[in-house]
Structure formats: C-alpha cells, structure tokens
C-alpha positions in Angstrom: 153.9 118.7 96.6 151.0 120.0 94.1 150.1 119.5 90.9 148.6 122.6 89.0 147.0 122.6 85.6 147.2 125.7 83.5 145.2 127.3 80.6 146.5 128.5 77.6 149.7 130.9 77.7 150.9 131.9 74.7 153.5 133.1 75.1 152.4 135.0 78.3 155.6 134.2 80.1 155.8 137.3 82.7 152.1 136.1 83.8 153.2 132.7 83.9 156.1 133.6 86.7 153.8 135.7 88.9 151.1 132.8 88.5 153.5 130.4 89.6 155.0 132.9 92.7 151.7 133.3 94.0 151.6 129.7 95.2 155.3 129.6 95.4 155.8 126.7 92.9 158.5 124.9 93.8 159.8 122.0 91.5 162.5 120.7 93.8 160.1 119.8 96.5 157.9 118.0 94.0 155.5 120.7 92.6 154.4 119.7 88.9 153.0 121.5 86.2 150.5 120.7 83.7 150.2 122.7 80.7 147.0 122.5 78.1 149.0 123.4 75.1 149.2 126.7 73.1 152.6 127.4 75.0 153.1 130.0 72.5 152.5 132.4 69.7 150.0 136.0 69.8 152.0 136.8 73.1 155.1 138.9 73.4 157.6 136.0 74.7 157.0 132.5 72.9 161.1 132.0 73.3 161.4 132.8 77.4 158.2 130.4 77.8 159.2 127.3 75.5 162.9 127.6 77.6 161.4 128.1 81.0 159.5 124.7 80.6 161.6 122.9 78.8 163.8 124.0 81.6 161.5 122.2 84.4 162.3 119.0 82.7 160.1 116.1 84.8 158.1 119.1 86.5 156.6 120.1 83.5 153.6 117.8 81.6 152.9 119.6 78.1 150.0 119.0 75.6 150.3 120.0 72.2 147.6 122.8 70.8 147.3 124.2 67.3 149.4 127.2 67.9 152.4 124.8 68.9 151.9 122.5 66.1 152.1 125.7 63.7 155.3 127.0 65.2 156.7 123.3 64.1 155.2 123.7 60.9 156.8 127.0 60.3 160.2 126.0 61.9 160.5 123.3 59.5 159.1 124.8 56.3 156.2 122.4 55.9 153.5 125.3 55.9 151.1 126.3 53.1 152.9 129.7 51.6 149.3 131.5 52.4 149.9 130.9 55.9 153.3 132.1 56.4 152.7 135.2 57.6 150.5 134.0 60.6 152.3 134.3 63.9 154.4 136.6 66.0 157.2 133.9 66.8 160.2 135.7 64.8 162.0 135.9 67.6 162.0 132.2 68.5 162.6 131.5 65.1 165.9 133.3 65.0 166.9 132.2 68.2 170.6 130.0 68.5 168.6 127.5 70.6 165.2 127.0 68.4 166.5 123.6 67.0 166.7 121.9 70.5 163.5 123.6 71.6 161.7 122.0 68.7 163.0 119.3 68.6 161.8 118.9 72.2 158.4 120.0 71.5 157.7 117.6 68.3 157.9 114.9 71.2 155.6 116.1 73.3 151.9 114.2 73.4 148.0 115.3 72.5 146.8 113.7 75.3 147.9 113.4 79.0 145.9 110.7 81.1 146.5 110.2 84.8 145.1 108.3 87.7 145.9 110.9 91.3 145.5 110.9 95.0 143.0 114.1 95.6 141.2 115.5 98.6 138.1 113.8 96.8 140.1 110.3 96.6 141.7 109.3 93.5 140.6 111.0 90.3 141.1 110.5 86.9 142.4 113.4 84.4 142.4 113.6 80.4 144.2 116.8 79.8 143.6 117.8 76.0 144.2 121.4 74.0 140.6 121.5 72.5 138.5 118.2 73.4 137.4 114.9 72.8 134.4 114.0 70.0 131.4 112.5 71.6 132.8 109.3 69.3 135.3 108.5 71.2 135.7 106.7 74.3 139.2 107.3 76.8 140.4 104.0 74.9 140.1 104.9 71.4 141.3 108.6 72.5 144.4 107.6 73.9 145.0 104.7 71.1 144.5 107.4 68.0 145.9 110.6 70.1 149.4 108.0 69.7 148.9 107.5 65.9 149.5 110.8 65.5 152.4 111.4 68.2 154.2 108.6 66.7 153.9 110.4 63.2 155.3 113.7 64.3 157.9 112.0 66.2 158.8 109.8 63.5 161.5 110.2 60.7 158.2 111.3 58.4 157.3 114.1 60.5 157.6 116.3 57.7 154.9 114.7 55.6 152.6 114.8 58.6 152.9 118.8 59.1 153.0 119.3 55.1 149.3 117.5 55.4 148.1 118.5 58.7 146.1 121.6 57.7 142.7 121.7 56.6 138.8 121.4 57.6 138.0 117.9 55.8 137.1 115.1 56.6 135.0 116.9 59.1 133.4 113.3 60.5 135.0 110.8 62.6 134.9 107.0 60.4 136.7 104.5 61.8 137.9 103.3 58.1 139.5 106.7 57.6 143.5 106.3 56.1 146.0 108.0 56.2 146.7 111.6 56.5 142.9 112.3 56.2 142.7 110.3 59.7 145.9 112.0 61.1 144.2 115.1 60.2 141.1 114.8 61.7 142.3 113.1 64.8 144.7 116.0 65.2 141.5 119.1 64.5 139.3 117.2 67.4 141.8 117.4 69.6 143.2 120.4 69.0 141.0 122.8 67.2 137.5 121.7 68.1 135.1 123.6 69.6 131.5 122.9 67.8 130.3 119.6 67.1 127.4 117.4 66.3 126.6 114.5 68.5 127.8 112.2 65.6 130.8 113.9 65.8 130.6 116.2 62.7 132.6 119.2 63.1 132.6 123.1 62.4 135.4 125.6 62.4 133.0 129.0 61.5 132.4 130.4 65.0 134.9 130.5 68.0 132.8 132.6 70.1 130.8 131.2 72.8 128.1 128.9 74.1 125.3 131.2 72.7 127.1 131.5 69.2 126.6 127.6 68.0 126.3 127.1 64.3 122.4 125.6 64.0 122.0 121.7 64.9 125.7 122.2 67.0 126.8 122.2 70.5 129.8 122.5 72.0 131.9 119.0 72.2 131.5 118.7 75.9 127.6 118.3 75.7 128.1 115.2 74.0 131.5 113.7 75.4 131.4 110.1 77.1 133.9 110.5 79.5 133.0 112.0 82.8 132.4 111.5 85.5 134.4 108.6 85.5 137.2 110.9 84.0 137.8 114.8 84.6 138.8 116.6 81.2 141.0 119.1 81.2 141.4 121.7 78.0 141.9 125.1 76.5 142.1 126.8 73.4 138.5 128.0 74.2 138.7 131.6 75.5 135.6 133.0 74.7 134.1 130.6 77.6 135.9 132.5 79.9 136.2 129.1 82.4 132.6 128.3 82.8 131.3 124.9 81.2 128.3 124.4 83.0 130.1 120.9 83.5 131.3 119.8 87.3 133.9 117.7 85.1 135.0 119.9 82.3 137.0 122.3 83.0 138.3 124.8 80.6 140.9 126.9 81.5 142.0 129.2 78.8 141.0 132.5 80.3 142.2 134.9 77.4 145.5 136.1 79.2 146.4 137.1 75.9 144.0 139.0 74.9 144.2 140.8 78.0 142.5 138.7 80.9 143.6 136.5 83.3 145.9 133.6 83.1 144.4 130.7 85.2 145.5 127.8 86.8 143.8 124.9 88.7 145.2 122.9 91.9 144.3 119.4 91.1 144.3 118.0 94.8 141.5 120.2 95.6 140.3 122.2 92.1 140.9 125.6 93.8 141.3 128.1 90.7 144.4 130.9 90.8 144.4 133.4 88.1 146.6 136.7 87.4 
C-alpha cells in the first residue's frame, strides 16, 4: 500500500486518472489518497472529480481550499451578489446529485495531521490548502483549524459562508471573536500566501517568491513547524513545486493552467507529475 499526496486539481479530472494509472493506484489493496484542497472549479470537470473521490470513500483524505469553500458558498446562496459570476462549476450546480456531494464536502477538514511509517522512519505530516502563520504552533493549528470545521458543519453553516469573505482582520490576535476570527483562521489557511513574521497578511500579489509585497515573505520562511513536522499545501502555483524548504512541499503545479498535475509518494517523497 501507498499513500500519495496531490496538488491542486481543479477540476482536472482526466489528469487525475492518468496520474493515478501511472502508479496503478489501487484502493482495494490499501492505496490512499491525499488531496490539498481546490478539488474543483477553473477546470473543465469539477462534477466527475468531486464524484470520483467521494467515490473512494476511506481512500480518499480531502482538505478544504478556497475554491471548494466558494462552490459551498454558491450552492447554498450565501455569496456576495458581486461574486456570483465567479466560477465555471454550472455544471455541478445543475447536477441531480450536487446536494449529497455538498453535503459531503461541507464535512470535510482544513487541516489533516498524521503520524506514518516512511523509508526515513516515521514522519509527521500537516497537509493544509495554503499554509500555516508563523503564529501558530501544530497545537493552536489543529485547535482553531476545528473552530471553523465545526462552524461549517454545524446547523449555522450558513452564517459562517455569508461572513467568510473578506481581507480583514489581516493579523492573527488571540482575543479575536467571532466571525472576524472564523475569517481569518479560514484566509491563513486557505488563501495565504504573503506574510509578515508577525503574521500580518497580504492578498495583492499571487506570483512568486521574487514578487513579495515590501517587508513580506512568503509564510513558510517564518512557520514553526518543521522539521519536526512536514507541511504539505497548494493553492500556490506560481512556485511551480520549489520552496527552497526540505520540509515544505508545495505541490500545486498549475495543471490548470496548462502544466503538470503532481503528486508525491509519502513513503519515500518520489514526485509523479502528468
């Protein structure tokens, strides 16, 4: 058995199957796969791809990223009316099934932490759409990653998606209430990209490493995880894989903007891409 981590697929789901047939992934014999959220939207088949893994049941570990958590603000009308128009996921939208599949994804998690047996001995793994503020230890990450998981899967969901958008408070306090804390825990770990060391965040630039606002860097300079703790993430395509960090590893290639989907073998980090 293997587990495999994959980047970002958005709705990529033809790549997906010929990634998974080129190391003949076989859930019945144990094979898992972990997925770094942004299952959908921007590619041409959100509906096959939110079915397929739902489909794996057990075999398939799924992180929420901002993409996925817009489909659920859309499916249940709790999005701003300017933002409407933002996504290519009619066709899940319309489909018979789309209750049950969001109803399955509003359960899903922010944050997947696991302890595994690996060539290298055992390893830990925080697997995360965008990252983790430098503010945070794995505690507090896990602990406020649930506050928010047990507000979307809660009766109230609505009222968290009706107040998840926005850019402020941009600064982690620990006094924060409320939907302003909700929000904020949900932008680090799914929309950041740029932050200050005191964990001050900014959503202008989504390029790359040479691109940071002045007196930012990106999250992973600052995090206080590794090495006791591999991170895992996405969302951030423009770094084309490469951290610079033995234990970061991003994994988003930008399948759907027409490079390679990529996947990483956690026993022994070998990379697979299509």
């Amino acid at each position: 058995m293997s587990i495999y981590v994959i980047g970002d697929i958005q709705g990529c789901y033809k790549p997906l199957r010929r990634l998974l047939d080129s190391v003949d992934f076989q859930p019945d014999r144990g094979d898992e796969l972990w997925c770094v959220g942004d299952l959908i939207n921007r590619g041409p088949r959100s509906l096959d791809t939110l079915r397929f893994l739902r489909d794996l049941g057990d075999a398939a570990t799924v992180v929420l990223g901002n993409h996925d958590l817009h489909f659920l603000s859309l499916y249940y009308d709790c999005i701003p009316a300017t933002m409407k128009s933002r996504h290519t996921l009619d066709k899940l939208l319309k489909a018979p099934d789309c209750d049950e599949l969001a109803e399955w994804l509003r359960q899903k998690p922010l944050v997947h932490y696991d302890s595994l047996k690996t060539e290298a001995g055992i390893r830990n793994y925080l697997m995360v759409h965008a990252g983790v503020p430098p503010v945070w230890d794995l505690k507090k990450t896990l602990e406020l990653a649930a506050e928010v998981e047990l507000a979307l899967s809660g009766p109230d969901f609505r009222e968290f998606l009706i107040n998840m958008y926005g850019n402020e408070p941009s600064k982690w306090k620990d006094s924060l209430e409320g939907y302003d804390r909700l929000r904020l825990i949900t932008n680090y770990l799914t929309r950041m990209r740029f932050c200050k060391k005191g964990g001050k965040l900014d959503f202008t630039i989504k390029e790359g490493l040479n691109k940071a606002p002045k007196g930012f860097e990106p999250w992973f300079i600052f995090e206080k995880l590794t090495p006791e703790t591999h991170i895992l993430f996405g969302h951030w395509a423009a770094l084309e894989g490469i951290t610079g960090h033995p234990y970061v590893h991003a994994l988003d290639t930008g399948c759907v903007w027409g490079r390679e989907l990529t996947m990483m073998r956690l026993e022994d980090h070998k990379l697979f891409s299509v």
